[in-house]
VEXVEX-6252 format. One line per field, with one value per residue (C-alpha): residue number from 0; residue in three letters; chain; x, y, z. Coordinates in steps of 0.25 Angstrom, whole numbers, plus 5000, padded with zeros to 4 digits. Layout:
% residues N
num c(NUM,...);
residu c(ALA,...);
chaine c(A,...);
px c(X,...);
py c(Y,...);
pz c(Z,...);
% end
This chain:
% residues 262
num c(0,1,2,3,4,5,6,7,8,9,10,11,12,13,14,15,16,17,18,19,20,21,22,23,24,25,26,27,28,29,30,31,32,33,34,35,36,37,38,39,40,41,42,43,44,45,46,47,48,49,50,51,52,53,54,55,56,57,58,59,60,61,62,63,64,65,66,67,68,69,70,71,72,73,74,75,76,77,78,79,80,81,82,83,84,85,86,87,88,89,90,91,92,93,94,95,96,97,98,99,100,101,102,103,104,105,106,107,108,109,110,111,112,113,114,115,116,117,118,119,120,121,122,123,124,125,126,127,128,129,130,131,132,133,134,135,136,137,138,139,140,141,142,143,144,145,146,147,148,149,150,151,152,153,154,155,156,157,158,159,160,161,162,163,164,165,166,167,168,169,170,171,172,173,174,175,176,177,178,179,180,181,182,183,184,185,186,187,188,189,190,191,192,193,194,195,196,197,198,199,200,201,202,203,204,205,206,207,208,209,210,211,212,213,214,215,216,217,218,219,220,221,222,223,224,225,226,227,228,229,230,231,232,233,234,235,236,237,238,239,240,241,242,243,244,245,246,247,248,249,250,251,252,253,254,255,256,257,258,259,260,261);
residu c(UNK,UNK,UNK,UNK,UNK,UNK,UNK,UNK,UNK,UNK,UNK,UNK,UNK,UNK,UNK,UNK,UNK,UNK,UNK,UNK,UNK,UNK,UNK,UNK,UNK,UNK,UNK,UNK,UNK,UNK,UNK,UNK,UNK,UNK,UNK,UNK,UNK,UNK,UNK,UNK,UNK,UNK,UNK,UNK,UNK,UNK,UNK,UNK,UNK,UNK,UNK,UNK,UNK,UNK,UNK,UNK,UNK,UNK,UNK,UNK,UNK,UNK,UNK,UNK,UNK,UNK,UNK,UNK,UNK,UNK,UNK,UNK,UNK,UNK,UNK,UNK,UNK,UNK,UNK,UNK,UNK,UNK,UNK,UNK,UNK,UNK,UNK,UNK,UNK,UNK,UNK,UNK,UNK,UNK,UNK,UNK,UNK,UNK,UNK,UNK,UNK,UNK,UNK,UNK,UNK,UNK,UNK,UNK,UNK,UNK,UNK,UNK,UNK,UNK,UNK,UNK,UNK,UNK,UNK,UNK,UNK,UNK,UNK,UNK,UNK,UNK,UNK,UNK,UNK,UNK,UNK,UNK,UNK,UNK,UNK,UNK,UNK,UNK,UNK,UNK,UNK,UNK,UNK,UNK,UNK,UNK,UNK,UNK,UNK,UNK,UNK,UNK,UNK,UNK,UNK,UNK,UNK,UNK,UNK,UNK,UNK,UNK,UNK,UNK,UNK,UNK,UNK,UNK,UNK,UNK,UNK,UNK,UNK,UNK,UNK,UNK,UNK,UNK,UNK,UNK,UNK,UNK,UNK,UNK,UNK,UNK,UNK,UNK,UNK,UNK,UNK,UNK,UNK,UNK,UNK,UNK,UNK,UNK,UNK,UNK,UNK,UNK,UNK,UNK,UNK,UNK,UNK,UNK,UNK,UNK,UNK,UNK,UNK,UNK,UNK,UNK,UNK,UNK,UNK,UNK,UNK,UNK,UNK,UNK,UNK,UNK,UNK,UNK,UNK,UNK,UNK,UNK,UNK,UNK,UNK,UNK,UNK,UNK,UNK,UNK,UNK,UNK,UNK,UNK,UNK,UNK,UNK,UNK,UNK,UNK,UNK,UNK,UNK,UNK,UNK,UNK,UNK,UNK,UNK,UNK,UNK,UNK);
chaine c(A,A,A,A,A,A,A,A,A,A,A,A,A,A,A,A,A,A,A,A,A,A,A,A,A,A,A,A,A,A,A,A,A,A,A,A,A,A,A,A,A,A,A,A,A,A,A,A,A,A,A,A,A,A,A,A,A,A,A,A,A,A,A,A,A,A,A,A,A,A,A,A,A,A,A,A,A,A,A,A,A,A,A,A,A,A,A,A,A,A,A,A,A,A,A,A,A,A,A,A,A,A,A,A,A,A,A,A,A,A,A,A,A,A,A,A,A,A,A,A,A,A,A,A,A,A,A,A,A,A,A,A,A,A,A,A,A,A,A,A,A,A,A,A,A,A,A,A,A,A,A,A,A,A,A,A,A,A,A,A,A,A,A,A,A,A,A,A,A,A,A,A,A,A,A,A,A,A,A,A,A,A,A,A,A,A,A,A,A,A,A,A,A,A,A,A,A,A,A,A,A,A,A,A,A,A,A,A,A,A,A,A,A,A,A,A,A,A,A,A,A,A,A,A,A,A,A,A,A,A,A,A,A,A,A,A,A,A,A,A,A,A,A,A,A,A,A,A,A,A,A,A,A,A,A,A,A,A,A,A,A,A);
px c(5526,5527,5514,5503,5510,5511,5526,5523,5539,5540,5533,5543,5552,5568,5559,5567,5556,5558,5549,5546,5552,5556,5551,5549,5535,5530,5536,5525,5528,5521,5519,5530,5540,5534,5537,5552,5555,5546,5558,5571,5565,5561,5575,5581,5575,5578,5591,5593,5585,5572,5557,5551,5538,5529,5520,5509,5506,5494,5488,5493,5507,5507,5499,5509,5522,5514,5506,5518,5512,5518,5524,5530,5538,5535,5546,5544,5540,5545,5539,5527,5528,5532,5521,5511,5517,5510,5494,5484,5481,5468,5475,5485,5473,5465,5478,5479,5465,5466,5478,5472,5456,5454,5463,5460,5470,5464,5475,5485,5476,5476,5491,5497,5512,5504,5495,5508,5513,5500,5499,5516,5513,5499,5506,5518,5506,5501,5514,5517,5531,5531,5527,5536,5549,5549,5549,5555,5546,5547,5550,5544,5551,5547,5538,5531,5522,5516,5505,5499,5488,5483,5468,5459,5445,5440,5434,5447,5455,5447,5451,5465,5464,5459,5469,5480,5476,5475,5487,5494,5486,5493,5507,5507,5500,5495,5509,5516,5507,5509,5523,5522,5516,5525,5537,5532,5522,5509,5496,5494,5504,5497,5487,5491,5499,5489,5476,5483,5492,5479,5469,5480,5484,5469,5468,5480,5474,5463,5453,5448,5451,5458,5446,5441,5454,5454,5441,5441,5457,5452,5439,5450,5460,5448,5442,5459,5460,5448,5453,5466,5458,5451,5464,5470,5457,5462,5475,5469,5458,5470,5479,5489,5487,5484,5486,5477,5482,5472,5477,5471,5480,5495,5496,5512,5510,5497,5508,5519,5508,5504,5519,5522,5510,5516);
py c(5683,5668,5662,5674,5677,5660,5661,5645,5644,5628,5626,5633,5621,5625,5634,5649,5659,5675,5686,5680,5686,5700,5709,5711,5711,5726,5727,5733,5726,5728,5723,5731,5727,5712,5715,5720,5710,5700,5704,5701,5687,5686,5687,5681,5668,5669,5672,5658,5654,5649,5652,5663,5659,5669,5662,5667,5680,5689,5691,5706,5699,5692,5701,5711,5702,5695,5709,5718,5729,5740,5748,5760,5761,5773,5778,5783,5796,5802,5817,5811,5803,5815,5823,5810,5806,5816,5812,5805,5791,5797,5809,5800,5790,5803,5807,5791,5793,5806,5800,5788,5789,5775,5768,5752,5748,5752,5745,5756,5765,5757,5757,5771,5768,5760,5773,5781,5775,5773,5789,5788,5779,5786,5799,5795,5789,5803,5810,5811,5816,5801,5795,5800,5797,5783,5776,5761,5752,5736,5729,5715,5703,5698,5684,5675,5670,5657,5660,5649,5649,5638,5636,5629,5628,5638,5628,5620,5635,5641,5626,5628,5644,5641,5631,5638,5649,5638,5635,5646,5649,5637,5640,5653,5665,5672,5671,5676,5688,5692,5691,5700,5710,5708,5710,5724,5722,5730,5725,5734,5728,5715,5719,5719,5708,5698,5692,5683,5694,5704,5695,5689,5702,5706,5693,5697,5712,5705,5709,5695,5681,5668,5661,5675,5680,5666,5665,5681,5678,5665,5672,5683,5674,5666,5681,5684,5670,5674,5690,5682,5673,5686,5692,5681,5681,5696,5691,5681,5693,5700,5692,5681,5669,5659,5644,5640,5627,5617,5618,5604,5598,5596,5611,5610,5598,5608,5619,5611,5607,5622,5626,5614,5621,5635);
pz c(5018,5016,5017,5015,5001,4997,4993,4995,4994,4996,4982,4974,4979,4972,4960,4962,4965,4964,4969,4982,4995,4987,4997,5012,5018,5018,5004,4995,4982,4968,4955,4951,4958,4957,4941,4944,4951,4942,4930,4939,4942,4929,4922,4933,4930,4914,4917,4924,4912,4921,4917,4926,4931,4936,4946,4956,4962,4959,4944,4944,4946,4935,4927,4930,4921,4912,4909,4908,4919,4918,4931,4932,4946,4954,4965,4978,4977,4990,4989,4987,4998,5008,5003,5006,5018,5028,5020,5028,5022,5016,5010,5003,4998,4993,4986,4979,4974,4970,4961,4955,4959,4951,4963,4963,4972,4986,4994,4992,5000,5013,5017,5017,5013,4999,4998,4998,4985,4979,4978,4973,4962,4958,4958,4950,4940,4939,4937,4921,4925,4934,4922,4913,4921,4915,4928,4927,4921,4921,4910,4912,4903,4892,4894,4886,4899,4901,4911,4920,4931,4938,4940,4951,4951,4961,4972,4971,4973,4985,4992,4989,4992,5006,5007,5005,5015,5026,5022,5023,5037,5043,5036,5046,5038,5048,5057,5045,5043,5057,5056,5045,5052,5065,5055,5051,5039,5042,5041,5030,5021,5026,5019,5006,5006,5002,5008,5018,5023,5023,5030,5040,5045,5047,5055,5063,5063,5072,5060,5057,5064,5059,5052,5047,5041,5035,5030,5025,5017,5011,5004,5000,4993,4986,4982,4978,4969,4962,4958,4952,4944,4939,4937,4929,4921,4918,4913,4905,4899,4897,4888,4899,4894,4907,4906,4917,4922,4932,4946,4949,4938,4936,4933,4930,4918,4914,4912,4906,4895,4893,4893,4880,4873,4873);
% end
């Protein structure tokens, strides 16, 4: 998952990186598991005595550490899964609403193995005796963040947005879903992995052509860049201090001068 994801590896030139290449495709990760693992690469780093920079990745991400979410871990719950495990798909999406009837995030009732632990984690979420077991909780780091965003104006971003898609189109984007999907991972894991991956696969599907698909996931990540500006505005509303630098400028020098002032 190379190119859908933008790893854009050759970049990093001899800079270590962490958190890339962690799981396998078809692994469902979380927010979670991207803080666990957010700690260990964190104190790794301090202990060779290097800043940690936390770079990229979606707002919730990073809201997620500089924020302090608190999580707690839910287990497989196994009786509950015999007992689900004979239920229509509509039987086990009446029992997820039925648990949590202000339910926002609609995508865990498409795939059935997602719905499944949606009703686990809403049901141990219900049960006080679940509560009050003290499941492990994560205890981020303490951190006195610098937060940096980088800002184009919008006519400039939607050429460098469409760019980047072509790019990636040239780079082998569709080859490498297909490969995906030949190795094993569903179409309905496709889906969630992103816009490239979801759009792809529908092209492969034979549910849009080429120029369709290109045209339709273009739009989508312009629609995408937006919610994120509308996302870091929340931070902002929220109390993370972001120093916006000028992506058309020296945007490193523009840090550098920030960081002596601080």
């Amino acid at each position: 998952m190379d190119i859908g994801s933008g790893k854009d590896l050759d970049e990093y030139g001899d800079i270590p990186y962490h958190l890339i290449d962690i799981v396998n495709p078809g692994y469902e990760f979380n927010v979670f598991e991207f803080q666990k693992h957010f700690c260990d690469a964190f104190s790794t780093i301090q202990k060779h005595g290097k800043l940690p920079l936390l770079v990229g990745g979606t707002g919730l991400y990073l809201d997620s550490i500089l924020n302090h979410y608190q999580f707690t871990e839910v287990p497989k719950n196994n009786e509950l899964r015999s007992f689900l495990a004979d239920k229509s798909h509509d039987e086990l999406e009446n029992h997820l609403r039925k648990l949590n009837p202000k339910l926002h995030n609609t995508t865990d009732l498409v795939d059935r193995d997602r719905l499944i632990r949606a009703i686990e984690i809403a049901e141990a979420e219900k049960s006080d005796n679940q509560l009050s077991t003290g499941l492990p909780k994560i205890k981020l780091p303490k951190m006195n963040p610098l937060v940096f965003g980088i800002r184009w104006d919008r006519p400039l971003l939607k050429k460098r947005i469409t760019a980047r898609l072509k790019q990636r189109m040239e780079q082998g984007l569709i080859e490498e879903v297909e490969r995906l999907h030949t190795e094993g991972v569903s179409w309905a894991s496709l889906h969630f992995y992103g816009l490239e991956y979801r759009y792809v696969a529908a092209h492969l599907q034979g549910e849009l052509n080429k120029n369709d698909m290109f045209q339709k996931l273009n739009s989508a990540i312009h629609t995408f860049s937006k919610q994120q500006e509308k996302w870091f505005r929340k931070m902002e509303r929220k109390g993370t201090s972001i120093h916006w630098l000028d992506g058309e400028s020296n945007t490193l020098q523009q840090a550098l001068d920030i960081i002596e002032t601080c």
